[in-house]
N, C-alpha and C positions, 0 to 999 in steps of 0.2 A: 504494500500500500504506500503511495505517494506520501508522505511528509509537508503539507501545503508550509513555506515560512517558518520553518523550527529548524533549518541548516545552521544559522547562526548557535543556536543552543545546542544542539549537537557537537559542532564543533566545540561551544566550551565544556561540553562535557570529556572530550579526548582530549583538551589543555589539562583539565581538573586529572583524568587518570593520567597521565604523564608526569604531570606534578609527586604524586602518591608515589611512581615509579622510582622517582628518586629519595624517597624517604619521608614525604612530606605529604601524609595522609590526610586526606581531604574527608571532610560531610558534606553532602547536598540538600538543602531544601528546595524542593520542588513544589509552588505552590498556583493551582488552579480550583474554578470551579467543575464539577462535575461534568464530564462530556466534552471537556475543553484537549483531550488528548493526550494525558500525563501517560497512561498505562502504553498506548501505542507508541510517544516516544522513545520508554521507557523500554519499553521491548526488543526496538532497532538499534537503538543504542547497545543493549546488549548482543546484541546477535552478531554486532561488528565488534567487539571484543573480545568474542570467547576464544579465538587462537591467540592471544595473550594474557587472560586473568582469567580465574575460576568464578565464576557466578550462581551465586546464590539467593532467590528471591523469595519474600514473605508477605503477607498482606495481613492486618485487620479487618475484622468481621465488623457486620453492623446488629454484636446481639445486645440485650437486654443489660445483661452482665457481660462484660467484656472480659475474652480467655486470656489470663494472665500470659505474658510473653506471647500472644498471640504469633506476627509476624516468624518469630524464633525458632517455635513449633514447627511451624513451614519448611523451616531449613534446617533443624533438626536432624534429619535421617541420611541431609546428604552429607553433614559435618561429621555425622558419625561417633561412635565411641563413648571416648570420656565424656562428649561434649551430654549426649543423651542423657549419659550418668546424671550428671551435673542439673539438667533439667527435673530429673526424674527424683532427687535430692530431698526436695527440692534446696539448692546454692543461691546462696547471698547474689546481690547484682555485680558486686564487684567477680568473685569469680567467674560468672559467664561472662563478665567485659573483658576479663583477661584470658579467658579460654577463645571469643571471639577474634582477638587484635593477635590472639600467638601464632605467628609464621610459623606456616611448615610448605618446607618446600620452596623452588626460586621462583612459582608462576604468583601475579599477583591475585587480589581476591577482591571482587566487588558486590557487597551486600544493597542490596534492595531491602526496602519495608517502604509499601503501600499502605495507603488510607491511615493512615497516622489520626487521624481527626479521629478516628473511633480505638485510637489505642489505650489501654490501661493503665492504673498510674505505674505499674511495673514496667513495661514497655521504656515510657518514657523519662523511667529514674533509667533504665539502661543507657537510653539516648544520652540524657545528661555526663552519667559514665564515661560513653566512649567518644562524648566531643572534645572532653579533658586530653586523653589519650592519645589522640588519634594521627597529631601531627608527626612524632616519631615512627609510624608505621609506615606502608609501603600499599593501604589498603584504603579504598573509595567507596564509605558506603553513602545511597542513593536514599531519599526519603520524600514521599509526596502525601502532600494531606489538600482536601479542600480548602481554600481559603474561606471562601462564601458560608461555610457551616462552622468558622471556628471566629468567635465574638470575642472581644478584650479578658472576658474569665474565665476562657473557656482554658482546661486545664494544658492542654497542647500549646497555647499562646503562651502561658507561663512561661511551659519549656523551653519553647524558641528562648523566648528572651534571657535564659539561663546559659544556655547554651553559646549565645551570641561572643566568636571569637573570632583571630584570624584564619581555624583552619574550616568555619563555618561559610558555606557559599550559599547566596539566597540566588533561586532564579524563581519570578513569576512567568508562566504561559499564559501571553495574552490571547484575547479572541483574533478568528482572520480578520486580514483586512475585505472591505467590497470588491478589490481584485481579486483578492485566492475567493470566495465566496461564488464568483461567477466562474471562474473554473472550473471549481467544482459541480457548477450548475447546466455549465456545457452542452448543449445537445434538447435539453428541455427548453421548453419555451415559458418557463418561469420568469415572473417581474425579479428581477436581481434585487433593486432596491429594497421590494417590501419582505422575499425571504432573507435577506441584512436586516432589516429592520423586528422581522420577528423570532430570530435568532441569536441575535448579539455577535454574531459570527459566531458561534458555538459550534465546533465542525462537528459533531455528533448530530446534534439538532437541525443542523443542515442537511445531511445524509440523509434522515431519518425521514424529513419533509417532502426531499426529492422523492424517498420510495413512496409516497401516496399516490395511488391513481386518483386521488381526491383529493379539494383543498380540506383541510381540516388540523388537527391537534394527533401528530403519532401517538399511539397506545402504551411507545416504550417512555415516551415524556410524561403521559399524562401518568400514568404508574410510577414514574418515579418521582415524582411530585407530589403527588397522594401520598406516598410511603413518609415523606420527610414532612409532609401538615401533619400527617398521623403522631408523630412523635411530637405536636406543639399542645400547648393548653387549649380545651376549647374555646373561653376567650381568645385567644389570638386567632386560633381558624375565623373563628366570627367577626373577625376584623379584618384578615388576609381576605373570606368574600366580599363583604361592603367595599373595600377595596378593590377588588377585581371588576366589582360593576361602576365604580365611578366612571371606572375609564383608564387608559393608560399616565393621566395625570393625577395626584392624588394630593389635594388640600387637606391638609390636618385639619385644619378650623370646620373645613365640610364635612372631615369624615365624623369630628363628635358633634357636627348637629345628626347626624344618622342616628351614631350609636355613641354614645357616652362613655367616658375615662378611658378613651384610645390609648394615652400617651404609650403607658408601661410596655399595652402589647404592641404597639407600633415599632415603641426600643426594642424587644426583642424581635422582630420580623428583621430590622433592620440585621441584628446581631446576629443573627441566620442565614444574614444573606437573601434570603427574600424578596426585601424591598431596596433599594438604594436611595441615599436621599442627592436630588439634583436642584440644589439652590432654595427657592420657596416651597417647593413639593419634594413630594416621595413616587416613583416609580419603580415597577415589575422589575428585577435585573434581564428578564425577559419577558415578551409579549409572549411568548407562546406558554408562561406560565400561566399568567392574567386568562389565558384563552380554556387553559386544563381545569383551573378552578370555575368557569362561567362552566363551562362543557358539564361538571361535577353538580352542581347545584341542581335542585329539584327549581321545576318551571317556577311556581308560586311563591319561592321564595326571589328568585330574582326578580318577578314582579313586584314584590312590595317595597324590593329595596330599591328599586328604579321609581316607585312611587315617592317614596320618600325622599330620594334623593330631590328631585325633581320640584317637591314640596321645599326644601331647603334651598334651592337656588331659583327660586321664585319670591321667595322672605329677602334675598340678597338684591342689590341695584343689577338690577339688566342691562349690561354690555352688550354690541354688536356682534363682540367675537364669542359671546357669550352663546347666540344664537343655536349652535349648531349643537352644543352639549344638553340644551334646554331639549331639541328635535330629537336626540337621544333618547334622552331617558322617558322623552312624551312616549317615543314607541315604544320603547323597553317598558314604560308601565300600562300599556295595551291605552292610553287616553289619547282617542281618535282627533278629539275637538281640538287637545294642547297640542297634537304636532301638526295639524291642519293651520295654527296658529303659531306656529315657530319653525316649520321645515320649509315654506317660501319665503319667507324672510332670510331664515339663512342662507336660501340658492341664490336669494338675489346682493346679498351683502358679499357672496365668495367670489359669483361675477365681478363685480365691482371691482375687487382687490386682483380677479385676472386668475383664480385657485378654478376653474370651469369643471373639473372633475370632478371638484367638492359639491359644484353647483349643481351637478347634472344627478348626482347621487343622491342629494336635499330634494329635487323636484323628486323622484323617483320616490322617496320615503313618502313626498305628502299622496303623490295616485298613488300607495299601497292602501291610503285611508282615504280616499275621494270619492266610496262611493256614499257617502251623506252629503256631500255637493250637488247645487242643481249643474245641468249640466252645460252651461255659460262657463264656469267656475271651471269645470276639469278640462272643457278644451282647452281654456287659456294657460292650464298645466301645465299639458300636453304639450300647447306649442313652442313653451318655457324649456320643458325637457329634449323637446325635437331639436332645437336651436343650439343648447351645450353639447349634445352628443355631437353635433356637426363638426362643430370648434376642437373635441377632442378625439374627432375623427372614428365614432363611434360610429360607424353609419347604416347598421341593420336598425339600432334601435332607434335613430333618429329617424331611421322613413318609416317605425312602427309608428313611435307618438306622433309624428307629421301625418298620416293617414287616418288616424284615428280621432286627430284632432282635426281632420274633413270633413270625417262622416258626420261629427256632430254639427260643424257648421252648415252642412250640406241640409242634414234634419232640420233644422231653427230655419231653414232658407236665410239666413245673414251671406248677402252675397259678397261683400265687403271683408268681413274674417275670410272664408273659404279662399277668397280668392287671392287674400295675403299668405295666406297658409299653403297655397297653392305653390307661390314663388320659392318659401321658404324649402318644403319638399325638393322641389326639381333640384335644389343643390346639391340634397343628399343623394337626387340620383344619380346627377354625374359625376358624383366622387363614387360611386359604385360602380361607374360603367357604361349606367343602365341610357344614354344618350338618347334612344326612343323616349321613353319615360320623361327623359329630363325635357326634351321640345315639347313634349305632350301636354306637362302640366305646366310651362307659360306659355303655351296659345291658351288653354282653356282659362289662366289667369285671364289675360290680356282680354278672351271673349266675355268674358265676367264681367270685369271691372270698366271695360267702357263703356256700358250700358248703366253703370252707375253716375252718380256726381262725383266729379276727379277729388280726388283726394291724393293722401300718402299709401292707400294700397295700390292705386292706378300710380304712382309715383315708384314704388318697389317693381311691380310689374314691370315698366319701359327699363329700369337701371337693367333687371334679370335678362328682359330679350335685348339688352344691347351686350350684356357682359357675353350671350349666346354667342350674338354675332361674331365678337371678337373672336371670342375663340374658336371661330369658323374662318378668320381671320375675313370677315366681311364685315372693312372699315369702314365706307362707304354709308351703310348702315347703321354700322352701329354707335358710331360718331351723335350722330340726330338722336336716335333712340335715348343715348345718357344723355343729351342736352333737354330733352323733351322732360326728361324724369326729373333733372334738377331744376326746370322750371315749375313742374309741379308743384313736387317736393317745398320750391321756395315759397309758393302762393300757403301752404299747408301753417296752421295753428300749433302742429300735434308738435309735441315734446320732442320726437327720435326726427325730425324734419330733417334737423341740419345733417345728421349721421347720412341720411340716405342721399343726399347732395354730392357728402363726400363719397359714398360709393360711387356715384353715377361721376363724377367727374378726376377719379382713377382709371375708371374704365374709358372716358372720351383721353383722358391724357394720353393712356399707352397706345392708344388706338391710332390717333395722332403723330406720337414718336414711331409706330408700323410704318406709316407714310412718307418715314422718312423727316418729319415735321420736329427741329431738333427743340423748339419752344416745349414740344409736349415730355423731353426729356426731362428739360428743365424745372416744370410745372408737377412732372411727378415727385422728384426729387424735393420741390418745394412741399406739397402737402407731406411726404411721410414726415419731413421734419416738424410743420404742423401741429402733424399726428400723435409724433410722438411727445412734444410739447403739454398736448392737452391729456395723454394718457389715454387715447380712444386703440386697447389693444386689439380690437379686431381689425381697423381699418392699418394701421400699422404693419401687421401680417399681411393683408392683401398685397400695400406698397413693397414689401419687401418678396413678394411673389412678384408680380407684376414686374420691377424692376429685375428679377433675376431671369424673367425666361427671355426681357431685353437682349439683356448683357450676355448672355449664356449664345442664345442664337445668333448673335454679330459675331460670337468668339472674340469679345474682350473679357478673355480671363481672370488678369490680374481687376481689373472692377468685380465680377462675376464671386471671384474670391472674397472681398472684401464686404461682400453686398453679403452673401453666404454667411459669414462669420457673424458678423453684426447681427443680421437677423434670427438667426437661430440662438445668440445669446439673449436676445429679445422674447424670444418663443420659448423658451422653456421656463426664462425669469417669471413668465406671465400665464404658463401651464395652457395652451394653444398649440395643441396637438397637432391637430389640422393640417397646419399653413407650417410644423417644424417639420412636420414629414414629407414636404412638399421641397424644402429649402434640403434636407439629409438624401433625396433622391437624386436631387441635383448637385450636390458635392459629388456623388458617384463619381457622375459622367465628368465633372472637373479631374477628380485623379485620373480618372482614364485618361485623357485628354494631356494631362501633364506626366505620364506614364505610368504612375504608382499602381501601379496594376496589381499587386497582391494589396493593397487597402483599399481599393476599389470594390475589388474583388470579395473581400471580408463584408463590408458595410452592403452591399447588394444582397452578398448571402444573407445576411439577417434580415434586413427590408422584406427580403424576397419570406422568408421564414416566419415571420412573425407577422399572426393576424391582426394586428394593431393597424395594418398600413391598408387603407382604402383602393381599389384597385387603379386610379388612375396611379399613382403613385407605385406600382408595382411593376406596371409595364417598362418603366426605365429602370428599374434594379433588373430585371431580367435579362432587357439588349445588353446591360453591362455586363453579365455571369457570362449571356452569350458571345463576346465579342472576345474578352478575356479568355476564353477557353480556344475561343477559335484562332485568338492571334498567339496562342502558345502550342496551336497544336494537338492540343489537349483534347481526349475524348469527349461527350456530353455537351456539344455548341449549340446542336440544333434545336434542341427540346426547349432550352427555356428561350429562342428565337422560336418556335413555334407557337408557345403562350403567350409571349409577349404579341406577337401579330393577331391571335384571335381575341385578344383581347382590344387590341389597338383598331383593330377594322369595328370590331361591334362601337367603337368609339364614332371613329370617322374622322374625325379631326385632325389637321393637316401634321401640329405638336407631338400628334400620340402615331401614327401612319408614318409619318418620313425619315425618321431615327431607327425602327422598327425596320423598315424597306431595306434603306443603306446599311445598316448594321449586315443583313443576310447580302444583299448586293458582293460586300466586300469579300466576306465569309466563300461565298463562290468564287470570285477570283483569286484566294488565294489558294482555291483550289483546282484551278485552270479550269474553271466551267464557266467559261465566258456568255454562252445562250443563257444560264441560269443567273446571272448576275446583269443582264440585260432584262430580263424578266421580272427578275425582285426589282429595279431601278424603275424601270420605265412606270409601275402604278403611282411610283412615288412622287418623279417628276410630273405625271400630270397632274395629280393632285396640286402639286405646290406651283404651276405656272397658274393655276384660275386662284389664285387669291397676292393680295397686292405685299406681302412680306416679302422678298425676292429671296431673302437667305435660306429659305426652305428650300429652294429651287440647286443651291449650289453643293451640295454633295449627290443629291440624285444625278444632277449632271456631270460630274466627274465621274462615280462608275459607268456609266453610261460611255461617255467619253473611251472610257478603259477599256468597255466593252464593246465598241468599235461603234456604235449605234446611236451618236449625238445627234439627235432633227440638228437638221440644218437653220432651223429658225429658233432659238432662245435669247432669252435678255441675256444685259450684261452683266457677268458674274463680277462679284467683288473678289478683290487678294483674298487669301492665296489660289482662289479657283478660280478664274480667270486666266490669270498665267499658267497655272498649270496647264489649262487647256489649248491654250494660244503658242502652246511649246517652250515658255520661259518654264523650264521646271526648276534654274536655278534659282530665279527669281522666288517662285512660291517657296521652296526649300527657304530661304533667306528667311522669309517673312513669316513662315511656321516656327523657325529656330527663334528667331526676334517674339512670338506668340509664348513659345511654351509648352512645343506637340514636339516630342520628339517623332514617334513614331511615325505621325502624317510628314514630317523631313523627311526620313527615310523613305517612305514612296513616293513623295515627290522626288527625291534622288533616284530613285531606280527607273524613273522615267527617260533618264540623263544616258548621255553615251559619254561622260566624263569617265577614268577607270577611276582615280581618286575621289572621284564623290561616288562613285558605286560602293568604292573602299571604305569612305563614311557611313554608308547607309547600313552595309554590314555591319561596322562596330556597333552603331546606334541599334539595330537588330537582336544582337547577340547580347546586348547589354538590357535591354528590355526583355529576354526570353522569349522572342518572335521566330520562332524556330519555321514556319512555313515560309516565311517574307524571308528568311535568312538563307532558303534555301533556293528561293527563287533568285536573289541576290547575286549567292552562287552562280546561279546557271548564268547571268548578266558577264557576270565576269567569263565565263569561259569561252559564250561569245564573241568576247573581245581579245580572244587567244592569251587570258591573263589568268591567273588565280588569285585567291585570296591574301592578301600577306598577314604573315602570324604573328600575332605580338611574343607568342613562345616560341621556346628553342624546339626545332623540329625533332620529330621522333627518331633520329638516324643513330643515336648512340643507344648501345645495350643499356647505362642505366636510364635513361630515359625512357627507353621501351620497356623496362624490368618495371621501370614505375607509374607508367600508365596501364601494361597489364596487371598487374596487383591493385588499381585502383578500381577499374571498370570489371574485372574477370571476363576480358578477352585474349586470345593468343595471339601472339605477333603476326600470324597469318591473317586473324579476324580483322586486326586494325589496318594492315594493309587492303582488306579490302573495302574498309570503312572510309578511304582514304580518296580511293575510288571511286567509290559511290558518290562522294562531296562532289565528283566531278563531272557525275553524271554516266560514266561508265555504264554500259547494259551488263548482264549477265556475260555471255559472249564475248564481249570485251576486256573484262576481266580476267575472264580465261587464258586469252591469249597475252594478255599484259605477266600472267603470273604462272603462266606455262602448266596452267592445270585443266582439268577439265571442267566444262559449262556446267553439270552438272553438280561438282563440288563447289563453283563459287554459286551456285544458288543457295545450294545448302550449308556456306559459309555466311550470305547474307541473312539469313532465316535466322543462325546464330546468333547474329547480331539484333536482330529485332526482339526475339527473346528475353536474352539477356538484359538486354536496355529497356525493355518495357516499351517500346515502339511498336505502331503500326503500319508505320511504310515507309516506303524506302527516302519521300521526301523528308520524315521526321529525323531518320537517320544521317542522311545527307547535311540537314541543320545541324544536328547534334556533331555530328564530324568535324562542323566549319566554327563550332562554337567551342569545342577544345580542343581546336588545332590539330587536329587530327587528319593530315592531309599527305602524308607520307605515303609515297605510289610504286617507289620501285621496292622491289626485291632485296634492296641495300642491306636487311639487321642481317 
């Protein structure tokens, strides 16, 4: 078993027996709470020692009456002999301290005694004993006890502090940190954060929680937590529950309006370890105790004490932040009326403050109790709850309460609600996908609401069918459409007027800066700052979306980057799921872009993995798995290029369709399937010549280009595509290296009949792990009657050869024809080059695919040219 962060302690544990080694016998205190991992350290430690020191280990029992020399017992039979006698005696503690410390023999001797906390006072008059002793011997004994169950009198505390000398070592094992916690969490799709948060880092507790196929409280926590309340007075149990129901914060003053003359048994919780105290309160040392003890209690009794509670901070002045504990315990004591009257409140106080998870979870408590609401009341819930699910990109259940919250408007005939609730739905459907869906419900808005008196729903409506347009990139459209809605909008009374203004004229800005219109750059830029000024954190997220799919499709990187960072430190500060995983999608394709292709690579896999991410948002984690797999060669490119396009076509949108195209375009030729890279390009370029963004247009039309099949008739591409197609490939090369794309350098080089910039395009190839382009590369140069040059010394000397056969497990024959291959040699030609038969160099190159875990012979061919592996004659 792994060791998560205990190499540090380990290592001083082989300083301390070295120490001993030279005559200067050490003691250890090892001190943790329960599950914190003493015994596993303690294990591995020994188990790398026993070819130099004899080990002997003991432990304390948790009984009643504790067995004198317990620990001792244990090692008893391997000590053997007199020592037995001596036990059996039963002998003073000084003769078993000096029957323990008497050398026999030259190997050394390292005693263990576990669980110390439940040792006897004989045990630890021993201890006392041999810490006196201990420095003149040659011997390391190990000792671990819980800290968390031993209080200031507790008799073992004593001891330590008796004890306390120089050849005395204290070490405490701390909990993991949140990185080893997600380590260890690896592979599940668990919130990292909240199992850290109900763990303490505890790696037991952590194991323990991953093995549920259920969320809940493991059986071996809750058992051993029961075991140790069992052994407290039942005052104190009676105070550790009231406790556990306040909540994970626990006010003294609140807990003796519950229940009266707390203090004594709180001191001992504390001294137990139980409770910890953190400044004005006291807190679980773990949540997933607080959770064993609720889990424990009979229903009727947590009822009343949620009652009470509840009674007791209702006597107290009512804070805002107070809200949410008030909605607690209303449902915790089944009173429908109190949390009906304190759980919108607090959804709307966590909005406020930007906490929308908190909010969406408050609305959700009070529709558990909505059904004594007329039903005016629970739509407006509903539409409460639809609206943060969106923000935290919860989006199954925000098109449940947005639908739900129709039907009833639809009932009341209020065509006015319906037809606002209309708007607010379609966004939850096109973050699903569902793009049918999402035009469906604002035409039926838009045919709604203008049969009414204009208002601010007919005002949400125009902003919704302009934001449509844009993102069909029909500016044209949707320019009027947000102008029409912030005229609206401006003539409206209603409170949220100015908010909907600022939606509708982020969506006429970028639509503007599409056209090329650089004022609407500027003007975007102007509101988010605004935005952020006045604290309006939804419209902040838009600007910081809106501004990045800018910046991202020009390929101005370094802004793209800057834009990226800010806003997502913005988005998490303010808990805006939504619009963070919108900004983490598009970091992707920047590492791509900038090479980092195993972080790339990493962050997609998770996007891609984790059901938290709405599907527009998923289709660019997937081109990225895919492209990274395909420009290394790597099996597995197509499939999530398959999802990602059926997903992107059910869209239709030029943003979701054209990345998606190009992405397989490329894939194809770098697999010399030029019809099929003509094929994926050509739907993409039509799509992106009928709408007025032109940059959509310039990567379909370079595979295109590549693949022999440019119409004759296209606009003007901007650098670096442009030139590239106009035959300046050195020029786009320039201007991608000046960008920040290594990789698109390199093809734009290998366009070149330069041999020194083919020669560039290679290293930059080989240096990124492009094993298919690097092999193409290759073939460029042979072309040119040249080969590769090697930054290494060629394989021609024995120990050279000696040392890349011992690296790879190839024989000198296999690498000659590895070597070969780099250069495109057939079968046949091989042959003759190596005076053997066609037949044995096939069955030499099969070797090599094998062995290297390759599938053909271009993978091979790269891999040859990428560890210089180019040596052809006969020479070793």
């Amino acid at each position: 078993m792994e060791l998560l962060e205990r190499g540090p302690i380990l290592d001083h544990l082989q300083s301390l027996l070295n120490d001993a080694a030279h005559g200067q016998g050490r003691l250890v205190a090892i001190a943790g709470e329960a599950g914190i991992g003493k015994t596993v350290l303690i294990q591995q430690f020994c188990d790398s020692v026993r070819h130099r020191a004899d080990v002997f280990i003991g432990a304390c029992d948790p009984l009643s009456t504790p067995t004198p020399f317990g620990p001792v017992l244990d090692i008893a039979p391997e000590l053997g002999g007199d020592f037995e006698d001596l036990l059996r005696e039963p002998a003073p503690v000084s003769r078993l301290g000096k029957a323990l410390l008497a050398q026999r023999g030259a190997r050394q001797r390292v005693f263990v005694f576990e669980d110390l906390h439940w040792a006897d006072d004989a045990t630890l008059d021993l201890l006392r004993f041999l810490s006196r002793r201990l420095s003149a011997t040659r011997h390391l004994i190990i000792t671990t006890y819980r800290d968390d169950e031993v209080g200031p009198r507790h008799p073992l505390r004593v001891a330590l502090g008796d004890v306390a000398n120089a050849a005395v070592a204290r070490i405490g094992l701390p909990p993991l940190t949140l990185d080893a916690v997600q380590r260890l969490s690896a592979g599940s799709h668990v919130d990292v954060s909240e199992l850290y948060r109900r763990t303490g880092g505890n790696p037991f507790f952590v194991r323990e929680v991953l093995a549920l196929p259920v969320a809940g409280v493991p059986g071996s926590v809750r058992d051993a937590l029961l075991a140790r309340l069992a052994r407290l007075a039942p005052a104190v149990r009676t105070v550790l529950e009231a406790a556990a129901v306040c909540g994970p914060r626990i006010e003294p003053r609140l807990l003796e309006r519950v229940i009266s003359q707390t203090q004594t048994s709180l001191d001992t919780c504390v001294e137990a370890g139980l409770l910890v105290s953190e400044r004005d309160h006291l807190a679980f040392r773990h949540e997933l105790w607080r959770e064993a003890i609720l889990d424990a209690m009979p229903a009727h009794q947590r009822v009343a004490l949620h009652r009470t509670i509840l009674g007791a901070l209702v006597q107290a002045d009512v804070a805002d932040d107070w809200l949410a504990r008030f909605a607690h315990h209303a449902e915790g004591a089944r009173d429908g009326a109190a949390v009906l009257a304190y759980a919108p409140a607090a959804a709307r106080y966590a909005s406020q403050l930007g906490a929308h998870r908190e909010a969406a979870a408050q609305y959700a408590r009070a529709l558990r109790w909505a059904g004594q609401l007329d039903a005016r009341q629970r739509a407006v819930l509903l539409r409460e709850r639809s609206a943060q699910c969106y923000l935290i990109d919860q989006v199954p259940e925000a098109i449940d309460a947005g639908r739900a919250a129709i039907a009833i408007w639809h009932e009341l005939g209020d065509r006015q609600n319906e037809g606002y609730d209309l708007c607010l739905l379609s966004r939850s459907y096109w973050l699903a996908g569902n793009n049918a869906e999402y035009e469906r419900a604002i035409e039926r808005a838009l045919k709604l609401l203008e049969h009414e008196r204009p208002g601010l729903p007919l005002a949400v409506a125009c902003w919704n069918y302009s934001e449509m347009r844009f993102r069909s990139c029909d500016y044209e459209n949707a320019i009027p459409a947000a102008q029409r809605a912030m005229t609206i909008a401006g003539a409206s009374t209603e409170s949220n007027a100015p908010y909907v203004m600022l939606h509708a004229a982020l969506i006429r800005d970028a639509s503007r800066w599409a056209i090329e219109d650089d004022d609407g750059r500027l003007q975007l830029q102007a509101t988010l700052q605004a935005c952020v000024s006045r604290g309006l954190h939804e419209h902040v997220a838009r600007a910081f979306a809106l501004l990045d799919g800018a910046y991202s499709g020009r390929y101005l990187l370094r802004s793209a980057e800057d834009n990226i960072e800010q806003g997502l430190a913005y988005l998490q500060e303010h808990d805006i799921d939504r619009w963070q995983h919108k900004l983490l999608t598009s970091r992707c394709s920047l590492l791509l872009r900038r090479g980092l292709w195993t972080e790339a690579l990493e962050l997609a896999c998770h996007i891609e993995a984790s059901p938290e991410y709405a599907t527009v948002n998923r289709i660019n984690a997937l081109t990225v798995i895919g492209l990274v797999r395909g420009r290394r060669g790597e099996p597995g490119a197509w499939r999530p290029l398959d999802t990602a396009l059926e997903l992107a076509d059910r869209i239709g949108e030029p943003q979701r369709v054209v990345p998606v195209r190009t992405a397989r375009a490329e894939l194809a030729w770098i697999s010399h399937d030029l019809a099929r890279a003509a094929d994926e390009a050509s739907p993409a370029f039509e799509l992106a010549i009928q709408n007025q963004f032109r940059w959509y247009t310039v990567e379909p039309a370079v595979w295109l280009w590549r693949a022999g099949q440019l119409p004759p008739v296209h606009p003007d591409l901007p650098a670096p595509f442009g030139r590239q197609i106009s035959g300046d490939w050195s020029g786009a090369a320039d201007v991608w290296r000046e960008i920040g794309c290594p990789y698109e350098q390199a093809c734009a080089l290998y366009d070149g009949d330069d041999v020194s910039s083919l020669r560039l395009a290679l290293t930059l190839a080989k240096k990124l792990g492009a094993l298919p382009l690097a092999a193409m590369l290759v073939d460029r140069l042979h072309e040119h009657g040249t080969r590769p040059a090697s930054s290494r010394a060629r394989a021609g000397t024995t120990g050279s050869w000696n040392r890349t056969v011992a690296q790879w497990g190839l024989s000198r024959r296999e690498l000659q024809v590895a070597g070969l291959v780099a250069r495109a040699y057939t079968n046949r030609e091989i042959a003759e080059r190596l005076l053997i038969s066609e037949r044995t160099a096939e069955k030499h190159v099969q070797n090599i695919l094998n062995r290297l875990g390759l599938r053909s012979r271009t993978q091979a061919a790269a891999w040859a040219v990428q560890h210089a592996i180019v040596t052809v004659e006969a020479e070793s």
